[in-house]
PABA-967894 format. One record per residue (C-alpha): x, y, z; residue in three letters. Coordinates in pm, whole numbers, plus 50000, padded with zeros to 5 digits. Each point is the difference from the previous one (the first is absolute). Last residue first. Example, Ala and Ser with C-alpha at 12.3 -4.5 7.8 and 13.67 -1.06 7.14 Angstrom:
REM residues 2
513674989450714SER498634965650066ALA
//
This chain:
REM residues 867
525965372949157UNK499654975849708UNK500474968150075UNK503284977149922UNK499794969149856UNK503554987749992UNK499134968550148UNK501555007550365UNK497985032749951UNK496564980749992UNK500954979250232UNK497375010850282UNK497275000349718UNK500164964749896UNK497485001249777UNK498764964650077UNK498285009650311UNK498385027749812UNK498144980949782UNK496405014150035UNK500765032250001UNK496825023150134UNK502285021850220UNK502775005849762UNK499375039749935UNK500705001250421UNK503544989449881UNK500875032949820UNK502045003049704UNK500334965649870UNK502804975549816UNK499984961450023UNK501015000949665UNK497644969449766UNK500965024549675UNK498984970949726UNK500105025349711UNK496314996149944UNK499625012050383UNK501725029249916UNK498175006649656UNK496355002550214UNK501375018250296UNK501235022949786UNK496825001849759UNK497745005650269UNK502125026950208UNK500495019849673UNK496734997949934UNK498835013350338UNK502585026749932UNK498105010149669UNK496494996450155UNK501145025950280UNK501865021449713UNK496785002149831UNK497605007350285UNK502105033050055UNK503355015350120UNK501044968050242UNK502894998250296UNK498185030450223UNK496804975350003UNK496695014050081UNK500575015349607UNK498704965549914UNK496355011350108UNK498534987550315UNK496844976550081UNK497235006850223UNK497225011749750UNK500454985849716UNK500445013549651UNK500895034850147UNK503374985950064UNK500935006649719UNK502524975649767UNK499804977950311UNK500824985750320UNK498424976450211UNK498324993950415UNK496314999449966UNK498194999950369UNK497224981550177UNK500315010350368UNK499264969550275UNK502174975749730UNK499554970649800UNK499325022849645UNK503475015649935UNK499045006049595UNK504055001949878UNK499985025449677UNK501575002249698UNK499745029649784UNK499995013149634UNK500784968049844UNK502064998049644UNK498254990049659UNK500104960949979UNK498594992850269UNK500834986350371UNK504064996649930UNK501455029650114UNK497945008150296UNK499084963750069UNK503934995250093UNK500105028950179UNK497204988650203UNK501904962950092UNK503585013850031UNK500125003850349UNK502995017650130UNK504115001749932UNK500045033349827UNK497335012650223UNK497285026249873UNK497124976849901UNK498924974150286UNK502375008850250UNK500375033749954UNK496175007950022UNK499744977450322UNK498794965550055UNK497064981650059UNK498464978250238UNK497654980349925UNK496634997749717UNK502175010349700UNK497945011849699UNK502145008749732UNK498895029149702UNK501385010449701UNK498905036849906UNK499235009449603UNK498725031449931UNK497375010949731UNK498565019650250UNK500174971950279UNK500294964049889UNK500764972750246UNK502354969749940UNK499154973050238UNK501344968850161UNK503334999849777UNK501264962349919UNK503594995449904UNK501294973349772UNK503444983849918UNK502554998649731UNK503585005950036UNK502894994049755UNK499895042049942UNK497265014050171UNK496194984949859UNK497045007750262UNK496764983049876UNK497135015850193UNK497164987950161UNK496945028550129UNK498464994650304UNK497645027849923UNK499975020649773UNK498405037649830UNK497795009050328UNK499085035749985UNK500495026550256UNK498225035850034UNK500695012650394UNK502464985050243UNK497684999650284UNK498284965849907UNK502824986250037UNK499775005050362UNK496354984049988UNK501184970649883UNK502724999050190UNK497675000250314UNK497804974649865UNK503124976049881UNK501245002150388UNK496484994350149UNK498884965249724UNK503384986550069UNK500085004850371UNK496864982450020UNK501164974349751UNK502554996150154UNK498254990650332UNK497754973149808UNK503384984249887UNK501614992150333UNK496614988750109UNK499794973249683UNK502974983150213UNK503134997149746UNK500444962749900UNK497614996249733UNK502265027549781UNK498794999349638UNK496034997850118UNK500535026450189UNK501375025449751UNK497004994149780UNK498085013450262UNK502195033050105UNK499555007949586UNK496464999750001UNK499955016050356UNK502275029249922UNK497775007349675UNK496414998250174UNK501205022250238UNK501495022049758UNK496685003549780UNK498135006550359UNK502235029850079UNK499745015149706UNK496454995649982UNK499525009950379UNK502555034349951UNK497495006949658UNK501744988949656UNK500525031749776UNK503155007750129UNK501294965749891UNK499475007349660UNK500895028149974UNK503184994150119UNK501064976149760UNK499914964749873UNK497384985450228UNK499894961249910UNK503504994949953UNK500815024750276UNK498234977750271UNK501574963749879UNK503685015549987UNK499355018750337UNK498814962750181UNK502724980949824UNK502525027050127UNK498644998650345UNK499814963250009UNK503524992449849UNK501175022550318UNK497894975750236UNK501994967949875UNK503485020849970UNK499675009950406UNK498864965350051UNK496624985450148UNK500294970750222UNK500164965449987UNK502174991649754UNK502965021050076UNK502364982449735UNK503224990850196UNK503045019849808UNK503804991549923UNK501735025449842UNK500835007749619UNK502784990649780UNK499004999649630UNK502834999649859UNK499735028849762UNK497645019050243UNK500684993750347UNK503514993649941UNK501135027849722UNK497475026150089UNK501195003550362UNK504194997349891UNK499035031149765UNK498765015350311UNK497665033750018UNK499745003049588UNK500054960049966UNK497224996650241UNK497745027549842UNK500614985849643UNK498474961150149UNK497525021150197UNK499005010149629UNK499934972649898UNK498484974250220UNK500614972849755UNK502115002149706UNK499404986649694UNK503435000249779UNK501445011049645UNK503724985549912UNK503145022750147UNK500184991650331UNK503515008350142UNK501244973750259UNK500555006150323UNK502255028850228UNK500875011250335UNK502244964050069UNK502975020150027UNK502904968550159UNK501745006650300UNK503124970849997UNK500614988750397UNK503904994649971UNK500835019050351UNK496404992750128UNK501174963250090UNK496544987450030UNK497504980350253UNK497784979549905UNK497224997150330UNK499394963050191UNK497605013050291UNK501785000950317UNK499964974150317UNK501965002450285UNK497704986250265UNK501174963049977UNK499944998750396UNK500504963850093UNK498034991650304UNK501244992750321UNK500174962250141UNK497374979850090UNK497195009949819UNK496904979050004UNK498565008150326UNK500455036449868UNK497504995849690UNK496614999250166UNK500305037050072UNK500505010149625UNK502305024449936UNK499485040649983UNK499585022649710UNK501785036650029UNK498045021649768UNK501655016549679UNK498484979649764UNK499864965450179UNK503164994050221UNK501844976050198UNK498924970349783UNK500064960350096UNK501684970549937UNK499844962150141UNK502624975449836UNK499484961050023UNK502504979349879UNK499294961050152UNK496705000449804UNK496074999950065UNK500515001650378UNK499605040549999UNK496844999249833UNK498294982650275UNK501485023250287UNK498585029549780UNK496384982950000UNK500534993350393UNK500795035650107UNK496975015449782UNK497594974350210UNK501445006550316UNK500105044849929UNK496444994249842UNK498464979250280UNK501525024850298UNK498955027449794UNK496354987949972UNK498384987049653UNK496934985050156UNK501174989450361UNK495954991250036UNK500095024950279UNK501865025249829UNK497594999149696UNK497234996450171UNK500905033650202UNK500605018749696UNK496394993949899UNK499834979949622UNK499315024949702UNK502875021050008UNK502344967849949UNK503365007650202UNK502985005349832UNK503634997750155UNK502795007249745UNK501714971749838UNK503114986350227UNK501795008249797UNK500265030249684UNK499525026950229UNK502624987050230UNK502694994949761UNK501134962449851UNK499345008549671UNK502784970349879UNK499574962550095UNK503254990349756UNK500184957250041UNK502714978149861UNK501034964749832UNK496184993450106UNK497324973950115UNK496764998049888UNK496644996050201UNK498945035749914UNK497015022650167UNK499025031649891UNK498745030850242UNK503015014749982UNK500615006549666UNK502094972549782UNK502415003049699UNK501504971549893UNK503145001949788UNK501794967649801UNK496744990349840UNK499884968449871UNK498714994649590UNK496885002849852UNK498635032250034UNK496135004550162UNK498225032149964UNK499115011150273UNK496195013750071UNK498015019550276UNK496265003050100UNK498935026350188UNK500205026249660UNK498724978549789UNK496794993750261UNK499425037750039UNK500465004749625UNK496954973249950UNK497905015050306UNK500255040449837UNK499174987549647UNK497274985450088UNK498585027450261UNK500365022749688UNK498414973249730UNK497035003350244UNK498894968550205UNK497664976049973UNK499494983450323UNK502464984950290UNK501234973150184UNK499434967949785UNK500955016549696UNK503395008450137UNK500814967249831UNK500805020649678UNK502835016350206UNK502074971450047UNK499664984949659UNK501175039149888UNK502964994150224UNK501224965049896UNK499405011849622UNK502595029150062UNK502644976450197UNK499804977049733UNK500765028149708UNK503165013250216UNK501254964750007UNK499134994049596UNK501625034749950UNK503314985250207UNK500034971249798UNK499515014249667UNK497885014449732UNK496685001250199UNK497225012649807UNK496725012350254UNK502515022150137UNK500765016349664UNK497175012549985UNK498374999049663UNK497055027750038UNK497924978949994UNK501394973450204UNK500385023950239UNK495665011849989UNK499314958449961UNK502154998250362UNK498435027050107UNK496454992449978UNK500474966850163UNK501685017250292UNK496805020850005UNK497864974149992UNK501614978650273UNK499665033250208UNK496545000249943UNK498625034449765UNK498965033450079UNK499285021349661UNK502515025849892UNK502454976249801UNK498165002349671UNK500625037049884UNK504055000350098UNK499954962349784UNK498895012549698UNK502915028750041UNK502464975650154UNK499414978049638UNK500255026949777UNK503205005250135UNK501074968549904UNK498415000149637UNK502235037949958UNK503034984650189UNK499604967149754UNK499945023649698UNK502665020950012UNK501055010749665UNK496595011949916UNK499475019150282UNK503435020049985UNK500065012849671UNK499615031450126UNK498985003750362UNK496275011150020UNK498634963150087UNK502774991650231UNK498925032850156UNK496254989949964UNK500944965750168UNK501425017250316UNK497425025850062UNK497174971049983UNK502654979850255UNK500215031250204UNK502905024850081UNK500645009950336UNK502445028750134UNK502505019449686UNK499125009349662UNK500214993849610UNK504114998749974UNK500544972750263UNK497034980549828UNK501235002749660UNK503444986650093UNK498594969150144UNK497844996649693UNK503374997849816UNK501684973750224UNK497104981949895UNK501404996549744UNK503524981950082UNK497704973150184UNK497864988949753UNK502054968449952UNK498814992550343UNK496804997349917UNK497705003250294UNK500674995150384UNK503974991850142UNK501905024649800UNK499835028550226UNK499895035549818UNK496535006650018UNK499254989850324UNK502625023250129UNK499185030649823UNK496374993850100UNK501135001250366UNK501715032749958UNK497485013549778UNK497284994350300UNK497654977849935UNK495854997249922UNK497444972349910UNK500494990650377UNK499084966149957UNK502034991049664UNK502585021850159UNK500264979650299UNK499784968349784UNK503105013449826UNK501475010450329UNK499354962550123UNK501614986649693UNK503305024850007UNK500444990650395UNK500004962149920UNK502634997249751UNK501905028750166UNK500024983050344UNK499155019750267UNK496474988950097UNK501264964450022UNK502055003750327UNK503594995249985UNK501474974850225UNK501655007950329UNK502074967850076UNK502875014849768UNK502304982949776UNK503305002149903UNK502334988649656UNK497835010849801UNK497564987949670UNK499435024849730UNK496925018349995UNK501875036249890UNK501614986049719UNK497805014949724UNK500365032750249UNK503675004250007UNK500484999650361UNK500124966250045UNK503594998149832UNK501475013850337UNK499164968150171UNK502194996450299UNK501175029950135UNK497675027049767UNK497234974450105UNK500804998350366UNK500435037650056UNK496605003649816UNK497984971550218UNK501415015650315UNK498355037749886UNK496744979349933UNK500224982450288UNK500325024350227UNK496595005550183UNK498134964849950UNK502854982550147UNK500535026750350UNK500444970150238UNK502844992149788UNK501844964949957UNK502524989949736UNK501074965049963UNK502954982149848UNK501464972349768UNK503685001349949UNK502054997449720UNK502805014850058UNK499325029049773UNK496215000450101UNK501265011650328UNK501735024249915UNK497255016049739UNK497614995950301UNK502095026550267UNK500035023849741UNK496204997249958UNK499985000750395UNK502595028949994UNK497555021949742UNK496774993150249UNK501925012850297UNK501275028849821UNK496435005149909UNK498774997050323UNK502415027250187UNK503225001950145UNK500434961150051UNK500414982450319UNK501504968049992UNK499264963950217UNK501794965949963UNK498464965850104UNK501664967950006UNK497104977649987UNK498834963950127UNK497914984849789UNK496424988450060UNK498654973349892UNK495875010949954UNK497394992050249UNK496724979449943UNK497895006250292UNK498024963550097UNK496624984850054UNK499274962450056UNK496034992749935UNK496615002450052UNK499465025550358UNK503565016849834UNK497815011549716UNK497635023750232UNK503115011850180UNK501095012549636UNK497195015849948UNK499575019350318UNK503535012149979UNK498715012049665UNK497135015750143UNK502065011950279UNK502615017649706UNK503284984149986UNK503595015849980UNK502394964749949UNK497784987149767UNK502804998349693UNK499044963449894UNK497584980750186UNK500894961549973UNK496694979449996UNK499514963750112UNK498074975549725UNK496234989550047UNK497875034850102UNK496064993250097UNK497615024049952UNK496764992850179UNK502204991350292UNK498415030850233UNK503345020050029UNK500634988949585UNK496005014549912UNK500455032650250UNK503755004149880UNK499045001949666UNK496965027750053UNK502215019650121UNK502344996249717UNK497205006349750UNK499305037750202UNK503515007249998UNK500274996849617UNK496845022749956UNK496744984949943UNK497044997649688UNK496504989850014UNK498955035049860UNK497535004650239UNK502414985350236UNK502485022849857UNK498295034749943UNK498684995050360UNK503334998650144UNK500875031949781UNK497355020550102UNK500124989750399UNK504055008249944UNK499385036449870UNK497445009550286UNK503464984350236UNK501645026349765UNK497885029050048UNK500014994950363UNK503274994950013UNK501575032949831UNK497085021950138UNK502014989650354UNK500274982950333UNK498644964249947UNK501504976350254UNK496784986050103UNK499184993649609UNK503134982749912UNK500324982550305UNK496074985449989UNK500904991149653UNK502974973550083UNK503745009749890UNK501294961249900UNK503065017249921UNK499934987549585UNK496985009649979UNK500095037750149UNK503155003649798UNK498144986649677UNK497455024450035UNK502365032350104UNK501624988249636UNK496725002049811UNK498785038450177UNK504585008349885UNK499354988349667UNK496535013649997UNK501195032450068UNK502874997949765UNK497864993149711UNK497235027450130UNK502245028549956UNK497025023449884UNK497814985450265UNK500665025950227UNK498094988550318UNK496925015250144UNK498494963749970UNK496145005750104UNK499284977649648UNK501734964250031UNK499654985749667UNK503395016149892UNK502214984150279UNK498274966549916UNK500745003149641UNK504015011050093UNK500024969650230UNK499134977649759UNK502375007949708UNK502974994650298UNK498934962550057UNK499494997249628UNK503695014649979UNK500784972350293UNK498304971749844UNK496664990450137UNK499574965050105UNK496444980349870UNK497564993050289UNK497824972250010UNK502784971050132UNK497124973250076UNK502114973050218UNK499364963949829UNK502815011349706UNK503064990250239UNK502704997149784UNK499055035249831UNK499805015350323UNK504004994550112UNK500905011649637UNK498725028750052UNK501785002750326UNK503514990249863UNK499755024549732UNK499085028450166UNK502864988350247UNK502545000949703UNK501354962449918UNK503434984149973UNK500284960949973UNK503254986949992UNK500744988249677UNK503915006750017UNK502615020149913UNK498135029550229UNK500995034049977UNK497465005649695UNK497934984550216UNK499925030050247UNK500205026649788UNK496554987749839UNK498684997450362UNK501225036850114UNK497925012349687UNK496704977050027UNK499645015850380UNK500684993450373UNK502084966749953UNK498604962950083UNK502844977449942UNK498214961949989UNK501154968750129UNK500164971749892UNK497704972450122UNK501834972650252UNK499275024050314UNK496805001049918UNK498824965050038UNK
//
């Protein structure tokens, strides 16, 4: 009676079985093994099937609670995703090798297995309380109902790609053959003509294979590419494709278009841009608190809110860069939308919107179900108007699917675990985006398939490129499981090299029968190192290898006899009024490098920097000092005052200053440990003490400002300075600068025609009647010292008098040549003078831009230096 029923191809999962019938014309019948077994139950509903199959992220969920619950643990649970990856797949090696208990436990040699065989008792007990089973635990059960003839199978079974079988599978599949006729489905296989080349290194080797397709295409042909290293270069193989083939993709409205290739690695959800925007807006939702980088990005992506916003809140975007740096929060957020002019009132979906994170920040901190929480979500999106929720075409719609097919999935987690925090929420759903991959599907036949080893295809080829061919690459490296003895492992022939080196040897055998042309490649060299081929690759090779070694990067190369030089030293004048930021290093710039000025400041060119979030920066603990000062000397505005306060009262009104503003500092940067902060405030609260007490020294001082803004207007330029103190001795005015680092010399600071311009800058432009000294307060230091120069240097005990300097008669010809500096520097960059032209390169240590200065061509431009 069997023999007459179809049969059925049985394959190891629901991918190889969808590949599968696709290949088949027909309506043969293709199923995965889950599949097949489930199905197997359901027909016979008189056996009581009480356990429900875990998934393999539920699988994976498990094993991290069970490594948790266990309490003598001495392991760092900090990683504990890839520990229970590696506890879940020690399990499923133990199943699928039929490894009884008594072997485990006699074989037991180290912390590592006792603590997981502790691990495993958890976990088994989670699932029959749970009344749930692993894959391998269903599939035993199977072949105890079909051995016994509970289960009965009508129609013979093909098994497709079984050729490497686990006992429990071999057990399986003897279990069938008791019922009925059991066969090994084997693809045609065509006989190659095979051609080897070495390459210099992998990205030569990548460049010929692209080369190698564009041939190809041009007659026609369909082909396949094989790597074992897929997941490695396919982003550098999916650019030389798409500037071969599908240049236009690269303009971003274009950028979904259908190609000409595909690959068998899909991506996974968690890195899509529809997808990654809504979890970081449910991240911030949770977190209440981003980083400006992060924020920048939310805020300029179309897909949540009004997009016809868009162009404004390119203006919030600009406030945050110029309020601060590190974490901003969503009540920070909506009082700078609220504080931007005109800004609120024109934007009133981003101001409902984020209204709507705010409320829900301050409702998301109780526990709730996972079905909850995905509830919660989805009304917190729609919202917000997520553009996820609103498909506007077929690949949105796709994208959209795969989202509600992932939330479904983690709603049933109900049945495994409690109320959880939105943290442990939002950790599970990335974890499942992230596992789970997507493609979008083109209409249309491929020309290029792209496969990675571990792939299967039942197509045939015009021609076949297996490339990555070098030892590192294949066989894959030998791993044994930490958690399963060493001598199981070899025993059970778990991963040996014998089984790896048979096993690698037959998958490359497979891919070579996929087409008559079959070329195998590999590199000599990675970096500098000499890389190695394969050792499964020299049955394959009968003849030598073609060396294609001679590869050099595409450069333009000129006849230099009609090269035309061309003075590019200078920009446009500006002659209509202008803000500019950073002014006075703006001046500074131009007076060391014109060139300097010109593209950090007028172009805005600046380098690339990673925000330190989590830990305290050298600007973050100088804004503390001068915060600190400016709160003290507001309160006590001379030296009497202070004198009068005993050493515990002084010492007590700074302590409860430091901390004030240390607290508020924590709550604008999460991410740095509170530790990191309690020690500067220690060191805080000792360094302001000390200088305290060194000012103290100076004598009779009053207080006249602090922090003081000031409108600077030279020529077309407009900008401000603030001043962190002007003291007032005998009717004397001294500017004063705290700097909490290192300092610099006299010269540097005052004397040097190409030095800082900062504290000449507040000489001349601090009041309206002229300074009498400016002083730098060097307060992060062992020795507390002033380092300035004045009209006497009686004002200020530490600081020299202009007659210090051979070059200057008095004050007044110091303050006239700072002028002169000023001004020049001023009118030159007015005059669009963009020279790259210095005296010294050491005064070009903090440029930002020098790699565009082109310093080493400076005379081959006609910009001479000065020596």
């Amino acid at each position: 009676m069997h023999s007459e029923q179809k049969p059925i191809y049985l394959c190891r999962n629901s991918k190889e079985a969808f590949k599968l019938s696709q290949h088949f014309n027909s309506k043969e019948k293709v199923m995965a093994l889950h599949d097949f077994i489930n199905n197997l139950f359901k027909k016979h509903p008189n056996i009581n099937m009480p356990f429900r199959v875990l998934n393999g992220i539920e699988e994976k969920l498990l094993w991290e609670s069970s490594i948790k619950q266990y309490k003598k643990s001495s392991f760092d649970l900090s990683n504990i995703e890839s520990l229970s990856e590696t506890a879940s797949q020690a399990n499923r090696l133990i199943d699928q090798f039929l490894i009884g208990e008594n072997t485990l436990k006699s074989e037991e040699r180290s912390e590592e297995h006792a603590f997981f065989n502790a691990w495993r008792l958890i976990f088994k007990k989670y699932c029959n309380d749970k009344s749930i089973i692993t894959f391998n635990g269903l599939i035993k059960i199977a072949i105890e109902h079909i051995t016994s003839k509970d289960i009965s199978i009508d129609c013979p079974i093909h098994f497709v790609n079984f050729d490497f079988r686990t006992p429990i599978e071999e057990s399986f599949i003897n279990a069938c053959q008791t019922q009925i006729d059991v066969t090994f489905f084997v693809v045609n296989k065509i006989k190659p003509s095979i051609e080897s080349r070495i390459f210099l290194n992998e990205e030569h080797e990548c460049m010929q294979v692209v080369e190698w397709c564009r041939n190809q295409i041009e007659q026609n042909k369909k082909i396949l590419i094989v790597t074992p290293q897929l997941d490695q270069i396919i982003d550098r193989l999916t650019s030389l494709l798409d500037k071969t083939f599908h240049p236009e993709t690269f303009t971003p409205s274009l950028s979904q278009e259908k190609r000409i290739y595909q690959f068998s690695l899909n991506t996974p959800l968690f890195h899509l841009s529809m997808i990654y925007l809504n979890i970081k807006l449910i991240e911030f939702g949770a977190r209440g608190v981003f980083n400006i980088k992060d924020l920048k990005n939310i805020l300029c992506h179309t897909g949540w809110s009004n997009d016809q916003e868009l162009f404004l809140r390119y203006r919030l975007i600009h406030q945050l860069e110029r309020k601060r740096r590190g974490n901003v929060s969503i009540h920070e957020l909506i009082e700078i939308l609220e504080t931007t002019e005109g800004l609120v009132h024109s934007t009133p979906s981003l101001m409902k919107h984020l209204d709507q994170i705010q409320v829900s920040h301050h409702e998301w901190r109780e526990k709730r179900a996972p079905s909850a929480w995905i509830k919660t979500f989805d009304a917190y999106l729609k919202n917000i108007q997520s553009s996820l929720l609103n498909p506007r075409d077929g690949y949105e719609k796709g994208v959209y699917e795969a989202w509600k097919k992932i939330t479904e999935t983690v709603s049933s987690l109900d049945r495994l675990t409690d109320e959880i925090s939105i943290q442990d929420m939002l950790e599970t759903l990335q974890y499942y985006l992230k596992k789970t991959t997507h493609q979008h599907q083109h209409e249309g036949i491929f020309k290029i398939d792209i496969l990675g080893f571990h792939e299967i295809t039942y197509e045939t080829y015009d021609a076949t490129w297996i490339m990555n061919l070098n030892e590192h690459n294949w066989p894959t490296p030998q791993q044994f499981n930490p958690f399963i003895p060493i001598k199981i492992q070899h025993d059970c022939h778990i991963n040996t090299h014998e089984k790896r080196h048979l096993h690698a040897t037959n998958i490359l055998d497979k891919f070579t029968h996929t087409s008559a042309l079959v070329t195998l490649s590999y590199a000599k060299k990675m970096g500098e190192e000499d890389i190695f081929p394969s050792p499964i690759l020299y049955p394959f090779i009968s003849s030598k290898p073609h060396e294609d070694i001679n590869f050099n990067y595409k450069k333009d190369t000129f006849n230099h006899n009609v090269i035309e030089y061309i003075e590019d030293n200078t920009s446009i004048k500006i002659d209509v009024a202008q803000t500019a930021k950073s002014g006075i290093k703006l001046l500074e710039a131009q007076s060391i490098c014109p060139a300097w000025a010109f593209y950090e400041f007028r172009l805005g060119a600046k380098r690339l920097e990673d925000e330190d979030e989590e830990n305290l920066t050298t600007r973050l603990r100088g804004n503390l000092f001068h915060k600190t000062l400016e709160q003290f000397w507001m309160e006590y505005k001379s030296s009497f005052l202070v004198s009068a306060l005993s050493k515990d009262e002084l010492s007590k009104k700074i302590q409860d200053i430091a901390h004030k503003n240390i607290s508020a500092e924590k709550k604008k940067y999460p991410r740095i440990l509170p530790e990191f902060f309690n020690i500067e405030e220690i060191r805080l609260i000792n360094c302001l003490e000390n200088w305290i007490q060194f000012e103290l020294k100076r004598g009779d001082f009053q207080v006249k400002e602090t922090e003081k803004n000031i409108p600077i207007h030279l020529g077309c330029l407009n900008f401000n300075i603030k001043i962190d103190r002007i003291d007032e001795v005998n009717q004397n005015k001294i500017v004063i600068d705290y700097k909490s680092g290192a300092t610099k010399t006299l010269n540097e600071w005052f004397l040097n025609a190409y030095g800082e311009l900062q504290m000449p800058f507040y000489a001349l432009f601090a009041s309206d009647k002229p300074i009498d000294a400016i002083a730098i307060g060097v307060i992060n230091s062992s020795k507390p010292q002033w380092v300035g120069i004045g009209r006497d240097m009686e004002l200020l005990k530490g600081i020299k008098d202009a007659s210090c300097s051979a070059q200057y008669q008095s004050w007044d010809d110091l303050l006239a040549f700072w002028r002169y500096r000023i001004n020049d520097a001023a009118k030159s960059y007015e005059l669009g003078d963009a020279a790259v032209r210095f005296a010294r390169e050491k005064d070009m240590t903090y440029c930002h831009v020098k790699p565009i200065l082109r310093l080493p061509e400076r005379t081959l431009q006609f910009e001479k230096t000065k020596q």
